[in-house]
C-alpha positions in Angstrom: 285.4 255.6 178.8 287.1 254.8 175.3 285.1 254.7 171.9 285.5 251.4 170.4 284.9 250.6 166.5 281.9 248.5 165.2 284.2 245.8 164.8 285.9 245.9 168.6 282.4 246.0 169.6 281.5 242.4 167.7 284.7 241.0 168.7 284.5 242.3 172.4 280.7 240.4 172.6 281.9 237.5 170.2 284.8 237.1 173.3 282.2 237.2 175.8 279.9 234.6 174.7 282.7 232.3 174.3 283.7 232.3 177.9 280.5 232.3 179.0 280.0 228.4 180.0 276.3 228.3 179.9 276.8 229.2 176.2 279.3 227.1 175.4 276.6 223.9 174.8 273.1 224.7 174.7 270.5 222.6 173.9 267.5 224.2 171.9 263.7 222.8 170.6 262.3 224.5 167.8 260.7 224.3 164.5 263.3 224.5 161.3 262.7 227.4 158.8 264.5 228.8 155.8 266.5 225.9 155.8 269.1 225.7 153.0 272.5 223.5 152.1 275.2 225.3 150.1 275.9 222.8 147.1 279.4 223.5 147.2 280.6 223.9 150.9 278.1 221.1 152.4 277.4 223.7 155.0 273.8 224.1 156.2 272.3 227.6 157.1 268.6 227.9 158.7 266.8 229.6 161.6 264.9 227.8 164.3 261.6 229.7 166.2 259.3 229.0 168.4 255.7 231.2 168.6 257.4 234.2 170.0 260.7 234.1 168.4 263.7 232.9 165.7 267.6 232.8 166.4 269.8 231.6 163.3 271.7 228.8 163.0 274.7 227.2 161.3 275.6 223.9 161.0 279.2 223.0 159.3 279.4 219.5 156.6 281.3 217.8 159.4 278.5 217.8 161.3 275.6 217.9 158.2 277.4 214.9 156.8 276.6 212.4 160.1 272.7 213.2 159.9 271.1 210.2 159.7 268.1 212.3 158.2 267.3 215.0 156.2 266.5 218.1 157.8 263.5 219.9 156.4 261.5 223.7 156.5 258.6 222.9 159.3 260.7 219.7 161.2 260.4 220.2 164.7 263.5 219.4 166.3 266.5 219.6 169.1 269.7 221.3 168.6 273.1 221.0 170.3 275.5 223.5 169.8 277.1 226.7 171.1 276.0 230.1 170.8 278.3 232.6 168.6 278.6 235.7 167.1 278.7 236.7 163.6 281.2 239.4 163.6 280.1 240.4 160.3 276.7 241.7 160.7 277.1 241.3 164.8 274.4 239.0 164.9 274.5 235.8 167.0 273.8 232.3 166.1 273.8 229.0 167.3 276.9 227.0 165.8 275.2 223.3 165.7 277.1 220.0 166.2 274.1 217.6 166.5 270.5 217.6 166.0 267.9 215.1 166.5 264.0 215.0 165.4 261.7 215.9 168.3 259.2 213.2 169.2 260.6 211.1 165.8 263.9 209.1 166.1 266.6 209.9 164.0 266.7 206.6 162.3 262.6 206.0 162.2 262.9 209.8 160.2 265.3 208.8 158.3 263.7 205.5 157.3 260.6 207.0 156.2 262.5 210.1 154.3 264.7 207.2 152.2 260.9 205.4 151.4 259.6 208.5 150.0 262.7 209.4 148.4 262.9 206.2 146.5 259.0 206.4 145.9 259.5 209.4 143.6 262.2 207.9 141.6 259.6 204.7 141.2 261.4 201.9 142.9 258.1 200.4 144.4 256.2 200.8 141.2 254.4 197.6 140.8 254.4 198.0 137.2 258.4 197.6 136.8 258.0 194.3 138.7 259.1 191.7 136.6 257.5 187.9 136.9 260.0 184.7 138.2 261.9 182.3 135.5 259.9 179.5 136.2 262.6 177.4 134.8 265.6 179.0 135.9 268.8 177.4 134.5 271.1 179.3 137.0 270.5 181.0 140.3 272.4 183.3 142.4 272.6 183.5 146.2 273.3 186.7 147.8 274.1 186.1 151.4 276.7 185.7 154.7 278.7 182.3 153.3 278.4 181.5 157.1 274.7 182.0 157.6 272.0 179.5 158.6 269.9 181.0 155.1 272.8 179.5 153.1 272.6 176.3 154.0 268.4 176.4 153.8 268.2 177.6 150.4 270.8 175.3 149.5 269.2 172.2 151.2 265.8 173.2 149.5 267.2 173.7 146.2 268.9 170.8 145.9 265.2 168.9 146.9 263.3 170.8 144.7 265.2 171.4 141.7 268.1 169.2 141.1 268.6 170.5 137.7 269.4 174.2 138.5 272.8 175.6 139.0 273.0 177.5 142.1 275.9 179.9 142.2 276.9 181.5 145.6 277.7 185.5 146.1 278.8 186.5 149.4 278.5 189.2 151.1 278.6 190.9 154.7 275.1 191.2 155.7 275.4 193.3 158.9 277.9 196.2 159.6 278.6 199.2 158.0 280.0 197.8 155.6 277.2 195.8 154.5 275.5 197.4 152.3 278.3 198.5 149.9 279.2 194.5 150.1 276.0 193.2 149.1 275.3 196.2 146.2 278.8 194.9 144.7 277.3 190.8 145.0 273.8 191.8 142.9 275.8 193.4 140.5 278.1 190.4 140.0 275.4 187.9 139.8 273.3 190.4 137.4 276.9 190.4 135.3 277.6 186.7 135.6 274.9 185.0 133.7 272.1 184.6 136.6 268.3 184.1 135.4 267.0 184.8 139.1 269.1 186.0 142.1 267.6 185.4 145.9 269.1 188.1 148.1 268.5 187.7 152.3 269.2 186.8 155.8 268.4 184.9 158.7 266.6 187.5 161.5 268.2 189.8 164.2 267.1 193.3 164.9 266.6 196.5 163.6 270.2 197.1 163.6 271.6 193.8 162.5 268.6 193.9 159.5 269.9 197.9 158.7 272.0 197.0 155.6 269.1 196.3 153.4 266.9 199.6 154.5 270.2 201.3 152.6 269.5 203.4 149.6 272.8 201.9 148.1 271.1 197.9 148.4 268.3 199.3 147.1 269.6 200.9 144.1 271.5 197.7 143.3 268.1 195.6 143.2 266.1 198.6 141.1 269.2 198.1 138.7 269.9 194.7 138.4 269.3 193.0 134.8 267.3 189.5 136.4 264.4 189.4 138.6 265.7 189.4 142.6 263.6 187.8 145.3 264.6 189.3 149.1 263.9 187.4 152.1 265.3 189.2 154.8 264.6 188.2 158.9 261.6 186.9 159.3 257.7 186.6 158.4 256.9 190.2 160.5 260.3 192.2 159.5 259.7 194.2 156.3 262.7 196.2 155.1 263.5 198.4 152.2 265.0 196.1 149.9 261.9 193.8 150.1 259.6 196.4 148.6 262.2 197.2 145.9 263.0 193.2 144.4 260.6 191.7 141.8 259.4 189.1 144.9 258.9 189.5 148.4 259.7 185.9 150.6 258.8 185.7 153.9 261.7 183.9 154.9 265.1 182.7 153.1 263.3 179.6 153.2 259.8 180.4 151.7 263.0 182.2 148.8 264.2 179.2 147.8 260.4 177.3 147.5 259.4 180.7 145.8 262.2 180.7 143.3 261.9 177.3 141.8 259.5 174.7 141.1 259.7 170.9 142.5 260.9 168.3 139.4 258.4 166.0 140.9 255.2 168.1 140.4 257.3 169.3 137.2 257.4 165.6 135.8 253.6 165.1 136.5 252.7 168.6 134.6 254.7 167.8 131.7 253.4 164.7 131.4 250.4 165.9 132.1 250.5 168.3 129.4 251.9 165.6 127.0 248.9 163.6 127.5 246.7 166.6 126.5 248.9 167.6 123.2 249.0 164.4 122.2 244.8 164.1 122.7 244.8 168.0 120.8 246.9 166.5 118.0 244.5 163.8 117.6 241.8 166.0 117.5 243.5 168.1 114.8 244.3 165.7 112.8 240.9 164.3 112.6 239.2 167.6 112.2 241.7 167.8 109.4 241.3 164.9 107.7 237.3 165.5 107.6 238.4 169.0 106.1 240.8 167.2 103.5 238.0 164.5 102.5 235.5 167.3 102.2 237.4 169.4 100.1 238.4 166.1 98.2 235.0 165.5 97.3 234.4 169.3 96.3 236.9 169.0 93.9 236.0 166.1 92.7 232.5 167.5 91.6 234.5 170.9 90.6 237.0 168.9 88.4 236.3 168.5 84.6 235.9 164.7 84.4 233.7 165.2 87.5 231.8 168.0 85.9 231.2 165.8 83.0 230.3 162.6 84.9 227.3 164.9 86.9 226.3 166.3 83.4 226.4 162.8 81.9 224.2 161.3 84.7 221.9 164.1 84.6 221.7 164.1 81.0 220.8 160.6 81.5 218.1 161.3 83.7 216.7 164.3 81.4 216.5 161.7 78.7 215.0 158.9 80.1 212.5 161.6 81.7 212.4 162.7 78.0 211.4 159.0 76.6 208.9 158.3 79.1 207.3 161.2 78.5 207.5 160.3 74.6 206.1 157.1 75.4 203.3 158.2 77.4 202.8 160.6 74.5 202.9 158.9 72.3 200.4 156.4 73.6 197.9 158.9 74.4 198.0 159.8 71.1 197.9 156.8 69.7 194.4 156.3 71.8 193.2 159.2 70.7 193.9 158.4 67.0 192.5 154.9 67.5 189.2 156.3 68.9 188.9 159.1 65.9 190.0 156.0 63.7 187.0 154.3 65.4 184.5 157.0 65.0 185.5 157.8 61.4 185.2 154.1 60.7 181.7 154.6 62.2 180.6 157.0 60.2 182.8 155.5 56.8 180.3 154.9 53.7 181.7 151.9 53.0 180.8 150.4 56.6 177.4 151.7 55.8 177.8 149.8 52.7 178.5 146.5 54.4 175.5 147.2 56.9 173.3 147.1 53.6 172.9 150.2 52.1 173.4 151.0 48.7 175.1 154.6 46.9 172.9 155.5 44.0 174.9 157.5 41.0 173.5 158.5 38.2 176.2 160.3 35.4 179.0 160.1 38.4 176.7 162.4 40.7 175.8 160.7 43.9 171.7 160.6 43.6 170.4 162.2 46.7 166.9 163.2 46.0 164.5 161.4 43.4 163.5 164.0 41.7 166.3 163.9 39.8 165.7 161.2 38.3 163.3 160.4 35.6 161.8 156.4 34.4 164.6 154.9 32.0 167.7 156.9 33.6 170.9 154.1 33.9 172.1 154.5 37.7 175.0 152.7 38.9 174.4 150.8 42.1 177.6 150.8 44.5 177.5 148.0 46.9 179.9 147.0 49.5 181.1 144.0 47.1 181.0 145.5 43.9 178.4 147.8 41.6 175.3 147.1 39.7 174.2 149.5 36.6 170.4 149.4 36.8 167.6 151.2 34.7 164.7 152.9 36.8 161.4 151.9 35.7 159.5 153.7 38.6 159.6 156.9 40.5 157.7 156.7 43.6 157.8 159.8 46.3 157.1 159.5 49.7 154.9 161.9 51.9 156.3 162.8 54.7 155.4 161.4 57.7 
């Protein structure tokens, strides 16, 4: 028996497993782990185990590239490929060609990886969505030139809103090449002066529908300058792109009646709208003018001339007040003067005079008791009319009573 080297050994067992048919194309189920993608070669390097048991695995960026999914640490899936040997470290490992997710299509996986991709990055956010032009002045069309959802945008555009320019983009709208077609038409239309673009098809399948579930479409709506409305397939099909664009239309159709509004009802709002500016005008002119005339009469009474009117007439008053009140005075007083007048006249000697009576003087002194008086004293008499210079002859006293 010879002694071979560590290396002979590898490449003896490496020689073996390649001829050995069974090994040659296996197909394996297991659960990804360790899973990791060079950045610079493309190639993917992981392990895939089951309860009891791992074997590593390879998979070259000839192969990695076609994925229509990204593999992940935990995916459950179903390898084909051969069985090698590293000569290196003379372990074996499963060179893969193909893998598929187990119990998840390929596509379906890949579908909901893209929607969670995109997620992150905020393409659905609600808040970037941005509202319609509701007078558009010039819409784009990105669609097949030879698709029934031309000609029914076109036919409802032209009903609707006869004053639009509607400018057409096409593109291939199923195919392969599909989706880089219609990502170049948004960004012309977003270049070219657009307000709103509409972006659709008519129905078909999954398949036929595929372009606008692309990442590359649905980067070109996130980006583009103007509001997009997608209707793609019908009411039930929901794709991508239709979560991305500012509008979702059920139908190419239901696009076109989204995007603009109809110049009839147009006609009847403006007017309607006329009608009501035109009643708001009045009303703000009158309110206005009732402002104006008040302020025209404050000023009037704040103004000099108008100061001096209001002082003038109430002036007036105070003095008429004032002469009345002199007046009544005045004649209350006068009253009162005219019954003191009265009462002094009552009590005046000279009306006792004229009543009879008599003032006795004798040497200028007013003769009040007789006892001043003697028999041959002169007394003047004063009288009402005139005096009388008298001689007393008799002094007579009277008892009292």
């Amino acid at each position: 028996m010879s002694i071979l080297s560590v290396s002979q050994l590898n490449r003896y067992v490496a020689f073996r497993l390649q001829e050995d048919p069974k090994l040659r194309t296996v197909l394996v189920r297991g659960e990804l782990a360790n899973f990791t993608r060079n950045f610079r070669s493309g190639h993917c390097y992981f392990s895939i185990r089951d309860e009891e048991a791992s074997v590593k695995a390879v998979m070259f960026r000839s192969n990695a590239d076609r994925l229509p999914f990204e593999p992940e640490n935990g995916m459950h899936v179903i390898l084909q490929g051969s069985v090698t040997l590293y000569e290196r470290d003379g372990a074996y490992q499963i060179n893969v060609t193909d893998m598929q997710p187990d119990g998840v299509g390929a596509q379906a996986l890949a579908l909901q990886q893209r929607r969670e991709k995109l997620a992150k990055l905020g393409y659905f956010a609600p808040e970037r969505k941005r509202p319609i032009p509701v007078l558009p002045q010039k819409i784009g069309i990105v669609t097949s030139r030879s698709g029934a959802a031309l000609h029914d945008m076109l036919q409802i555009l032209e009903r609707r809103y006869p004053v639009g320019t509607v400018c057409i983009y096409p593109a291939l709208v199923q195919g392969d090449a599909a989706p880089a077609s219609i990502a170049e038409a948004l960004r012309t239309a977003g270049t070219d002066g657009c307000d709103l673009i509409l972006m659709g098809r008519g129905g078909g399948s999954n398949e036929d529908l595929s372009a606008f579930q692309s990442e590359e479409v649905a980067a070109a709506v996130f980006l583009s300058p103007v509001p997009v409305i997608s209707a793609v397939g019908h009411e039930t099909d929901h794709c991508i792109a239709d979560e991305v664009a500012d509008l979702r239309a059920p139908t190419p159709s239901a696009a076109a009646e989204l995007a603009v509004p109809e110049t009839a009802a147009l006609k009847d709002a403006v007017t309607s709208q006329a009608e009501r500016m035109r009643r708001a005008m009045q009303n703000l002119l009158d309110e206005k003018s009732q402002a104006l005339l008040e302020i025209r009469q404050r000023l009037t009474v704040s103004a000099p001339e108008g100061r001096l009117k209001l002082l003038s007439a109430q002036l007036d008053t105070v003095t008429d007040k004032l002469h009345r009140a002199f007046q009544h005075l005045l004649h209350e007083k006068y009253n009162a003067l005219s019954m003191q007048c009265e009462r002094l006249e009552a009590y005046s000697p000279v009306a006792i005079l004229q009543r009879g009576y008599a003032l006795v003087y004798h040497d200028n002194q007013l003769v009040r008791d007789a006892d001043t008086l003697h028999p041959d004293d002169t007394v003047t008499l004063r009288l009402a009319n005139g005096t009388v210079v008298a001689r007393v002859t008799e002094i007579r006293k009277e008892e009292p009573k």
